[in-house]
BAVO-965539 format. One record per residue: residue number from 1; residue in three letters; x, y, z of N, C-alpha, C in turn. Coordinates in steps of 0.02 Angstrom, whole numbers, plus 32768, in hexadecimal, padded with zeros to 4 digits. Layout:
<pts>
[NUM,'ala',[X,Y,Z],[X,Y,Z],[X,Y,Z]],
...
</pts>
This chain:
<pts>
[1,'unk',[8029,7FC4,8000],[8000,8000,8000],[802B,803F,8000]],
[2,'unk',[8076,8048,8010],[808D,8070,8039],[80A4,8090,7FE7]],
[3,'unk',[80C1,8053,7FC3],[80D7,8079,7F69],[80AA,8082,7F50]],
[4,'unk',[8065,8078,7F5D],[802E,8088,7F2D],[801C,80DB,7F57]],
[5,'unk',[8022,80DF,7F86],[8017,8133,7FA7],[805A,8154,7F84]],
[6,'unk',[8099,813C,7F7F],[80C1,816B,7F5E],[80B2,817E,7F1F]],
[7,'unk',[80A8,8142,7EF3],[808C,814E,7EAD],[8054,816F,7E9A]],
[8,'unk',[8032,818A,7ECB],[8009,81AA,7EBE],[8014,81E5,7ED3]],
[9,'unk',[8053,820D,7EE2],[805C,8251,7EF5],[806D,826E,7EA7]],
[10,'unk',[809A,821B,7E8F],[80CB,8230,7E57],[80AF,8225,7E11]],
[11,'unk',[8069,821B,7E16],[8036,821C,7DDD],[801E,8251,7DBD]],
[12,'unk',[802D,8280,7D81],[8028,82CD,7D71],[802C,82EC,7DC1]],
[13,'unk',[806E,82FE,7DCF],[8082,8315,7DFD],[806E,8388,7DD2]],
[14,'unk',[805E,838D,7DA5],[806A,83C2,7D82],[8020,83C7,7D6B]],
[15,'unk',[7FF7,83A9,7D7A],[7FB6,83AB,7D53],[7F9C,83BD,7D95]],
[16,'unk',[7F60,83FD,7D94],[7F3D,8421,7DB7],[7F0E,83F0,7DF9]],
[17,'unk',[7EE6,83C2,7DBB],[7EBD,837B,7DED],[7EF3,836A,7E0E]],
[18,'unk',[7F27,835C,7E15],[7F45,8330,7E3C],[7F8C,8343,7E5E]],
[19,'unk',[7F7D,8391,7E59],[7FBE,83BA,7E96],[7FB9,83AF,7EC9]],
[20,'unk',[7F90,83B4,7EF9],[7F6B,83CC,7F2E],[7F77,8376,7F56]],
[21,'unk',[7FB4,8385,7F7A],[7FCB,8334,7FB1],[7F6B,8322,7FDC]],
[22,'unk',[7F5F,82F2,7FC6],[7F13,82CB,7FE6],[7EE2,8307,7FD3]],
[23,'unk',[7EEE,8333,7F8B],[7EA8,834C,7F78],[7E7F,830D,7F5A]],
[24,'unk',[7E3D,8327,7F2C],[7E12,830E,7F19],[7E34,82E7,7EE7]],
[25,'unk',[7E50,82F1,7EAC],[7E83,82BE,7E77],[7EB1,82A0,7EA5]],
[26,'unk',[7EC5,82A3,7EC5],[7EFC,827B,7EDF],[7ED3,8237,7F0A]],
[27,'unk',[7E98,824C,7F32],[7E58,8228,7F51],[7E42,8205,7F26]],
[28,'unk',[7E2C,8218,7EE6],[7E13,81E4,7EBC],[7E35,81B0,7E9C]],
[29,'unk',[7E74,81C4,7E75],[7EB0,8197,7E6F],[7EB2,8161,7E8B]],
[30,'unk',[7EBD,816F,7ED8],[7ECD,812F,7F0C],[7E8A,8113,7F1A]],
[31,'unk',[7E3A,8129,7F08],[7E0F,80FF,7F19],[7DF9,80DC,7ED1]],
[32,'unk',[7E0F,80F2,7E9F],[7E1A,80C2,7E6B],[7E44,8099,7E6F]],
[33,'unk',[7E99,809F,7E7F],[7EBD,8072,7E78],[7EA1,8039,7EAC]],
[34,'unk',[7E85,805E,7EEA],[7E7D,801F,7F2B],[7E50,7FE8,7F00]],
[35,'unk',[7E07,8014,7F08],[7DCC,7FEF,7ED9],[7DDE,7FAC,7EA1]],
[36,'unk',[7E09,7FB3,7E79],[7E2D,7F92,7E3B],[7E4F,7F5D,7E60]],
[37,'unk',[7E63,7F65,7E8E],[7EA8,7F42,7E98],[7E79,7F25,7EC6]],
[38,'unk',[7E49,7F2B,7EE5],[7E0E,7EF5,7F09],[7DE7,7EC3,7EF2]],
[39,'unk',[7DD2,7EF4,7EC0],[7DB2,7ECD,7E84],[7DC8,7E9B,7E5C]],
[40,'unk',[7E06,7EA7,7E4B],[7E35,7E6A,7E1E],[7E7C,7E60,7E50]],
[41,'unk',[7E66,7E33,7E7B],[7EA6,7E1A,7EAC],[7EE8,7DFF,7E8B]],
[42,'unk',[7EC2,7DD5,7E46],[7F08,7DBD,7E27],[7F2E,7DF4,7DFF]],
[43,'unk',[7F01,7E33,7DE1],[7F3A,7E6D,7DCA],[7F4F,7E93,7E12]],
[44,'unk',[7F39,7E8D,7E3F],[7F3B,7EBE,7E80],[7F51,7EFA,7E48]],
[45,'unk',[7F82,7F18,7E83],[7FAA,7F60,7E63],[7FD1,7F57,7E4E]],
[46,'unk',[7FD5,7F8D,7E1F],[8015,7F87,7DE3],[8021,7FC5,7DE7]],
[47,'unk',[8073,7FDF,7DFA],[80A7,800A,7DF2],[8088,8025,7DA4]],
[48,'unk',[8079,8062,7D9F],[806F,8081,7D49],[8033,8083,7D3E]],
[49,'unk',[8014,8058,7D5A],[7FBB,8066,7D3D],[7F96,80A6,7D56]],
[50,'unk',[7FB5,80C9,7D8A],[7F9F,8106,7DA5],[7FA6,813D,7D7D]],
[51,'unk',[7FCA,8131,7D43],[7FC4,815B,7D0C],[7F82,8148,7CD3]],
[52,'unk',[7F81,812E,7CC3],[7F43,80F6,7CAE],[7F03,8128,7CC2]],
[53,'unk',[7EFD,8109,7D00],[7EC5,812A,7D29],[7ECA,816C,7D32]],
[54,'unk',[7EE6,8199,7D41],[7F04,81DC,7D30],[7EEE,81F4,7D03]],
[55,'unk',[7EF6,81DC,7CBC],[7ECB,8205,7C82],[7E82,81E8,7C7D]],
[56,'unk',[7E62,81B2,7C95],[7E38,81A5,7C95],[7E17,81DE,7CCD]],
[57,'unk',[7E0D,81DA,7D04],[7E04,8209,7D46],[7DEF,825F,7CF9]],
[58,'unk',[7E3E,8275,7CF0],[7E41,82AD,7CD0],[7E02,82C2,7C98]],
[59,'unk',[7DF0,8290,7C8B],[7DB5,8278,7C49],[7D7F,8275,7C85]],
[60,'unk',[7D69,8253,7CA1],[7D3F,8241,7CC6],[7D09,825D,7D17]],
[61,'unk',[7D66,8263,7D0F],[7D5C,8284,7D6A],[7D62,82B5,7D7B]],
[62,'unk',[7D4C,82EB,7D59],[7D69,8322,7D69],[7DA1,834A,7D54]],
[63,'unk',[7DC5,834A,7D48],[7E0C,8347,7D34],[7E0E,8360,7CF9]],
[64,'unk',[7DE0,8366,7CB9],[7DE5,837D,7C85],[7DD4,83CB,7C7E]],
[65,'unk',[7DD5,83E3,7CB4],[7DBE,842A,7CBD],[7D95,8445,7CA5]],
[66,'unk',[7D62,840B,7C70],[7D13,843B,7C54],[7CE9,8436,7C81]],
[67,'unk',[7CDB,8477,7C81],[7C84,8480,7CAE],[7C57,8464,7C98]],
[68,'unk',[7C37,843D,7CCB],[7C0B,83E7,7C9C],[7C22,83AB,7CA8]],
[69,'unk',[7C5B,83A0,7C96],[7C6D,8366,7C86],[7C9F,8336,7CD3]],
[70,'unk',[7C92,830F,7CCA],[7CAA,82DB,7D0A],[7C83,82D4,7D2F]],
[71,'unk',[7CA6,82B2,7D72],[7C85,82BE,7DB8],[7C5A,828C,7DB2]],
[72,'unk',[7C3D,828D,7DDB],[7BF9,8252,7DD4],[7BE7,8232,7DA6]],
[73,'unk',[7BCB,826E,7D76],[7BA6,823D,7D3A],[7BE7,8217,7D14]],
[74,'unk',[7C24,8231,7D05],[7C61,81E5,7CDC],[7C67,81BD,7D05]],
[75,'unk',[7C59,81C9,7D43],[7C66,818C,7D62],[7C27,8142,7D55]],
[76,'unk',[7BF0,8159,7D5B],[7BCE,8143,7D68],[7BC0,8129,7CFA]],
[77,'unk',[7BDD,8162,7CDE],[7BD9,8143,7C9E],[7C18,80EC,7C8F]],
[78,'unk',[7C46,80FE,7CB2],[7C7B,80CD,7CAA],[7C55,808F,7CCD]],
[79,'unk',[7C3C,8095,7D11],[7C1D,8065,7D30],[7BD3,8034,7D0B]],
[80,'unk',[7BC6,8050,7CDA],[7B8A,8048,7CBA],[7BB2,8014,7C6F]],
[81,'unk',[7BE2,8032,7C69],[7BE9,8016,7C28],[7C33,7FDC,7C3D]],
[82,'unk',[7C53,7FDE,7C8D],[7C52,7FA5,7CA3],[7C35,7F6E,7C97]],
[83,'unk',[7BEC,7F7D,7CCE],[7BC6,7F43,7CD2],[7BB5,7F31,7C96]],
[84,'unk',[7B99,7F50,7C54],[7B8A,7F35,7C1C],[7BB1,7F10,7BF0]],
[85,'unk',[7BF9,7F0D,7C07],[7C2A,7EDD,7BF1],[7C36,7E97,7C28]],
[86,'unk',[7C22,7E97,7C5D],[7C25,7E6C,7C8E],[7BDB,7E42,7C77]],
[87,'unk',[7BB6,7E47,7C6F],[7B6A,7E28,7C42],[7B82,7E07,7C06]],
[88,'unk',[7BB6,7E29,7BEA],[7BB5,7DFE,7B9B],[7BD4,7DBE,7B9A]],
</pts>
């Protein structure tokens, strides 16, 4: 857990979402990486995927700086089109 909290300081260390030591991007990061790495025990965590998730978050979460866009509803869009691949 202890390299997955470092790797996530050093994830767009320069990008606005994710300056801010335990702001909101840096919070989400690590409750994606946790979430993932719960979810699929045999990938657990992987060193690098916090970049991965990083532009996803940026697209999704907030992070893309348009008024509108992220936050709740990508999340809840990603979670939707999850489950509709978990059905097929």
């Amino acid at each position: 857990m202890l390299s997955q909290c470092r790797d996530i300081a050093r994830t767009y260390p320069e990008h606005d979402f994710f300056k801010k030591k335990d702001g909101v991007g840096q919070e989400a990061l690590f409750n994606v990486m946790k979430a993932y790495s719960v979810h699929d025990r045999e990938v657990g965590y992987c060193q690098g995927s916090a970049f991965i998730v990083g532009l996803l978050l940026m697209q999704v979460g907030g992070g893309g700086g348009e008024e509108g866009r992220g936050g709740e509803g990508g999340c809840k869009e990603v979670k939707v089109q999850y489950n509709l691949q978990q059905q097929q």
